[in-house]
N, C-alpha and C positions, 0 to 999 in steps of 0.2 A: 529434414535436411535444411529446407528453410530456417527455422529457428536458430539452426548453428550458422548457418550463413551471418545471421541478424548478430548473433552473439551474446543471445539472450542467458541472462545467470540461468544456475540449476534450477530446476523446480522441483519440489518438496511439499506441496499441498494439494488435495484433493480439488479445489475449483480454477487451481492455477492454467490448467490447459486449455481451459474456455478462454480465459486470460491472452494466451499466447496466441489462439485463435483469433483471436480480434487483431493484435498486434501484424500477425501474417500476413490477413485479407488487407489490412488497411496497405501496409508496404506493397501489396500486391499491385491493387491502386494506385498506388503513387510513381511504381513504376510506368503501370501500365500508360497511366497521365504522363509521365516525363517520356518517356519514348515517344508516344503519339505526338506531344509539341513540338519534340525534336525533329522529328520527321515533318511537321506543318512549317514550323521555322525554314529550316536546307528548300521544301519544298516552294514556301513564298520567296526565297534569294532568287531560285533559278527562277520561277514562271514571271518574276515580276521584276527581272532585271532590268539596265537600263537599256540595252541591245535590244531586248523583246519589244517595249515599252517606253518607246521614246516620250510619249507623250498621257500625261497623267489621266485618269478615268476617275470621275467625281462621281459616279453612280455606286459603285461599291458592288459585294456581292449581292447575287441573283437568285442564288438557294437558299432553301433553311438546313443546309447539312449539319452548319455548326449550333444551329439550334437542335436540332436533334441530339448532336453530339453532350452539348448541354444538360440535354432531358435526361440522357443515359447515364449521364454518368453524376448529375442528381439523384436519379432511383437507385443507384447502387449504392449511394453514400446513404438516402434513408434505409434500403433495406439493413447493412448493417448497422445502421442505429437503433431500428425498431424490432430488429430480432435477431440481433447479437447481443449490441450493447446493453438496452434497458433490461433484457432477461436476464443479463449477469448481474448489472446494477441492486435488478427487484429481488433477485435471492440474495442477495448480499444483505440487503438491510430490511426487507422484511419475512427472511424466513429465520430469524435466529434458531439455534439447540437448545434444548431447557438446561439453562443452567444445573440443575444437580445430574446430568450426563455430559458435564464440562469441566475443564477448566477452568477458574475463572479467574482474573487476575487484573489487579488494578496498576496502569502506568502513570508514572508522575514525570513530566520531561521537566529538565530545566538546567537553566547555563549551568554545565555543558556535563549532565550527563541523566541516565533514565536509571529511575528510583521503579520497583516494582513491590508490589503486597499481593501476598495472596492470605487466605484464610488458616488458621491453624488447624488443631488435631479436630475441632467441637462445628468447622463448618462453616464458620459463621464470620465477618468482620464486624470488630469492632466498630460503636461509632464515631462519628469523626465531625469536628465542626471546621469552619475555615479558619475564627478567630483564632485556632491553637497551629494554625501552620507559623513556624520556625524554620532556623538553621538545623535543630533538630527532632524538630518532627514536622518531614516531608508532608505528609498523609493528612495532617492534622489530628493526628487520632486524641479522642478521650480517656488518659489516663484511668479515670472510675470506671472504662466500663471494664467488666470481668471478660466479655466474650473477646475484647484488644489484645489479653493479654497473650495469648500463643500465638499472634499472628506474626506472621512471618514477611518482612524485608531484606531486599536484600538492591546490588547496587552493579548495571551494564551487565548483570548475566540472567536472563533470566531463561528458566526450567520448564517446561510442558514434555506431559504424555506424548508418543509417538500413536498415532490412529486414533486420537478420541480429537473434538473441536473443543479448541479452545476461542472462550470470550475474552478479551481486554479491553476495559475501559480506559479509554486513551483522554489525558488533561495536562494543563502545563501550570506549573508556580512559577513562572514569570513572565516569558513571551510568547509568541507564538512561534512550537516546532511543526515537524511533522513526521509522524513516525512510522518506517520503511523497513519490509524486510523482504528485500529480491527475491529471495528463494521464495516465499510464500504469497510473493505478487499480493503484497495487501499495502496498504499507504492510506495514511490517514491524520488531516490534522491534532495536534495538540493544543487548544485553545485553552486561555488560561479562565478558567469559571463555569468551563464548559466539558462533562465530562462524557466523551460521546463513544459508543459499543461497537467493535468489531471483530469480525470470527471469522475465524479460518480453521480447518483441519490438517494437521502436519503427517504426512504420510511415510516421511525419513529421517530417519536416525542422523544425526552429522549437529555441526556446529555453524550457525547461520549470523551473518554479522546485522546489523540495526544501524540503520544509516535516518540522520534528519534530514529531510526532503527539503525543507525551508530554512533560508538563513538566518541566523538567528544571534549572529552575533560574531566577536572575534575568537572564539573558541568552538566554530562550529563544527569543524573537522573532528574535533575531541568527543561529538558525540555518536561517531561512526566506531567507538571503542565497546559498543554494546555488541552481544550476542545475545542468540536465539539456541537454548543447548534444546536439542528431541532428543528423547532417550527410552528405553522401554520403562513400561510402569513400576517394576521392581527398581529402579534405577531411580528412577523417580520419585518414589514412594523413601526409600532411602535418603533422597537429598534432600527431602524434604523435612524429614525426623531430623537432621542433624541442623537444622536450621532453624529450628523453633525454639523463640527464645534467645535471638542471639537478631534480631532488627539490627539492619544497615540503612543507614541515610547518609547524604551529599552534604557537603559546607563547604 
């Protein structure tokens, strides 16, 4: 009930609901916080009006309530830090899936849209240096190597299994984005030199949009034209045969 109160997008991924979890306690708090001042504010008008209190009191308060009040609600902001937040955080980045039971799928951002590669029929990507990034070739990839050649690009759509996790290695060829997809509650710089891994598992079929988190220029609406398709693996497996061989890139 809360969550739709908030108006939070769909969720669509398996660690998402810890996610939301956090999101909840925190508003909880924040209400709980904005009510209580409310109620101390109306309450300091009346007790300390000028009828009451003709005359000023330089001594101040006499208790430690609002030191306590303090204390309290310090320990609740570390309890959820230290065993909500950082348990979400430490499975995130350091429990990865083994890659050959993934996905795995390399993102390229840049003004103004998301270049994605994955591996061909043989498994493997080709290698790739930086000197050879172009207008067209995204990736950089090394024409000579053999194991490039099936690999598959393609350009704001990209494809994963429904129920298995997928990796993506997230980087940018020009500025710095950041690359967001609501439904799977994942968000993660694009840094340009810097190509940094994150996973999620997509637990619903549907069509999910890819939004850049960070500004990144006057086209940066245009890179909210990305999707996220989940589909079953037959579905998958399919879209991915008709795709090899046929690399898409930006200019």
């Amino acid at each position: 009930m809360m969550e739709k109160l908030l108006g939070l997008p769909v969720l669509a991924s398996e660690h998402g609901q810890s996610v939301n979890n956090l999101i909840v306690y925190l508003h909880w708090l924040m209400f709980v916080l904005f009510f209580g001042w409310l109620c101390y504010f109306v309450y300091a008008l009346w007790r300390f009006r000028q009828k009451r209190s003709p005359k000023g009191d330089y001594v101040g308060v006499r208790n430690h309530a609002s030191s306590y009040i303090e204390v309290t609600v310090a320990g609740i902001e570390a309890s959820l830090l230290l065993f909500l937040a950082i348990p979400i955080w430490s499975q995130r980045v350091g429990q990865f899936p083994k890659e050959s039971e993934s996905t795995v799928i390399q993102v390229m951002a840049q003004q103004f849209a998301w270049n994605a590669r994955y591996a061909g029929q043989d498994g493997a990507l080709g290698k790739q240096n930086a000197l050879l990034v172009n207008s067209q070739n995204t990736f950089g990839v090394d024409p000579a190597d053999p194991q490039g050649k099936d690999d598959i690009q393609v350009l704001n759509e990209i494809h994963v299994p429904v129920n298995k996790p997928v990796i993506a290695y997230i980087s940018s060829k020009d500025v710095i984005h950041s690359f967001k997809i609501p439904a799977m509650r994942v968000t993660q710089d694009a840094t340009p030199g810097l190509r940094v891994p994150v996973w999620f598992k997509p637990l619903k079929e549907g069509r999910y949009q890819i939004f850049c988190a960070q500004l990144c220029g006057n086209g940066h609406a245009n890179m909210a034209q990305g999707l996220l398709v989940v589909e079953s693996p037959e579905a998958f497996a399919k879209w991915q045969a008709s795709k090899i061989g046929a690399a898409t890139s930006f200019e």
